[in-house]
C-alpha positions, 0 to 999 in steps of 0.5 A: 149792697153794703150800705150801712142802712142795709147792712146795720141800721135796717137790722137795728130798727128791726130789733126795736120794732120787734121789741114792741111786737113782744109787748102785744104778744103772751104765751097764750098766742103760741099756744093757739097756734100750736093748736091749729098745725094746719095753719101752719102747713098751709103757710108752709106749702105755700112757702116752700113750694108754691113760690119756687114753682111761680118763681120758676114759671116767671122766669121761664116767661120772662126768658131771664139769663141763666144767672139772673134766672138762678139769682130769682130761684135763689130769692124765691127759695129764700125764707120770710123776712122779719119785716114781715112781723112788722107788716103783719102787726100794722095792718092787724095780721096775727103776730104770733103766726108770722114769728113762729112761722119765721123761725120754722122757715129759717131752720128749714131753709138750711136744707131748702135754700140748697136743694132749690138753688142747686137745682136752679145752677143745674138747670140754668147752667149759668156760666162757672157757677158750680159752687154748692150752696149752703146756708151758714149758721151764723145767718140762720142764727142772726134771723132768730136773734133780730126776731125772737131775742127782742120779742122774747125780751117786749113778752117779758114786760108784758108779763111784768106789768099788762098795763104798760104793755097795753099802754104803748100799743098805740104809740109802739104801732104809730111809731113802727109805721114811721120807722118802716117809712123812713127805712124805705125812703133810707134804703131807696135813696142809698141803694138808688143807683142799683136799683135804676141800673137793674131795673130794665133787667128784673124790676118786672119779673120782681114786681109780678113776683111780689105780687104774686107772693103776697095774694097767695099767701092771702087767698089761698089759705082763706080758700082752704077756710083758714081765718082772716087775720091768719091769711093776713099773716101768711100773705106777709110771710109769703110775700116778704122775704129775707133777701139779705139771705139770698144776696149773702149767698149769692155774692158770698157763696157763689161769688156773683154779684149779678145773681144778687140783683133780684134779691137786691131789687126785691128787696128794695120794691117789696116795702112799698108793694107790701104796704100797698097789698096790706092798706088794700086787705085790711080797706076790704076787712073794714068794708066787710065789717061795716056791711056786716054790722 
């Protein structure tokens, strides 16, 4: 799991695609979502409860081992990943929702990542695992800098010049899907032998899980009557999690190399599933349209 492509060059290619959400996005955006906290509410229960619970039931019907089992509630505690900006901006979710949401979810995390992993260990009981959990700084600080530095920096050129940034929207989204494709051809090739090896273990109990994640935090806020290109956003940022956060911690904190294996096959799977969901929401969008048009 420490191939350059998932270690350096996923993170990099992010910072570039960030970059170009920033140039669709102005102040105004946040000042909108500032306005509607219970948007962001929503997403956040659903978040940082709802996906605990739906974790915890699969793997009690999947009759996971203590370790894996603890590697899945580890995962599922873990925040949105910064992919999920890139999700939510190719298939028209709202940008500034899932960026805001991201940054509240990863100082969160600090307290959220332990209470549920520490209770996941307690549980479980999974074989000399009794180190504590902690979240480091550096990991909370990397999310913000991959997310919020780039955008900052794309928003900045906006102001500059609007023209410009308009100018490129197109060709900035045209090549983001290119780069995601290519990162989840990249990381399925160089993490090819993980994910054969641990696929009979969890490559169920993950998929389910994804799956899950993402068509509740699409129909759940839309049944609380929140808007469509919110709900994409939140499906995204529900759906998409940061598993480097969780395989950091499992190997690093917890010295286990087996706990990392959900996060690792997650993280694997999660791109294609993703884009399957997103290409399905945004297919029923356009059918909703032209029935109403």
């Amino acid at each position: 799991m420490n191939s350059p492509l998932v270690s350096v060059g996923l993170p990099l290619a992010l910072v570039v695609i960030m970059f170009g959400l920033g140039l669709s996005l102005t102040g105004a955006d946040f000042a909108r979502i500032a306005k509607t906290p219970r948007v962001v509410a929503i997403a956040l229960v659903c978040q940082l409860l709802v996906l605990p619970v739906v974790a915890f039931g699969l793997v009690l019907l999947f009759d996971l081992s203590p370790i894996l089992a603890v590697g899945m509630m580890l995962l599922a505690a873990s925040p949105g990943g910064t992919t999920a900006n890139l999700f939510s901006h190719l298939f028209r979710g709202d940008v500034a929702l899932n960026v805001s949401l991201t940054a509240v979810n990863s100082i969160i995390a600090v307290v959220t990542v332990p209470l549920v992993t520490n209770f996941a260990i307690g549980y479980f009981e999974p074989a000399g695992e009794e180190a504590s959990v902690g979240l480091q700084l550096g990991k909370v600080i990397q999310v913000f800098a991959i997310v919020l530095v780039p955008v900052g920096l794309g928003m900045l050129v906006r102001r500059w010049s609007a023209e410009f940034a308009d100018r490129m929207d197109k060709p900035v989204r045209i090549g983001s899907a290119i780069t995601l494709l290519l990162v989840i051809l990249g990381t399925i090739a160089s993490e090819y032998d993980t994910l054969t090896d641990s696929l009979a273990d969890v490559g169920a109990i993950t998929v389910v899980f994804c799956l899950i994640s993402l068509t509740a935090g699409y129909y759940l806020p839309r049944l609380l009557g929140v808007a469509d290109r919110q709900a994409i956003a939140c499906s995204f940022e529900v759906g998409i999690h940061n598993s480097t956060i969780a395989i950091t911690i499992a190997i690093s904190v917890l010295d286990s190399t087996e706990m990392a294996i959900p996060a690792a096959v997650y993280g694997i799977l999660m791109f294609p599933l993703a884009a399957l969901v997103g290409w399905l929401l945004t297919r029923n969008q356009s059918r909703t349209e032209v029935a109403a048009g």
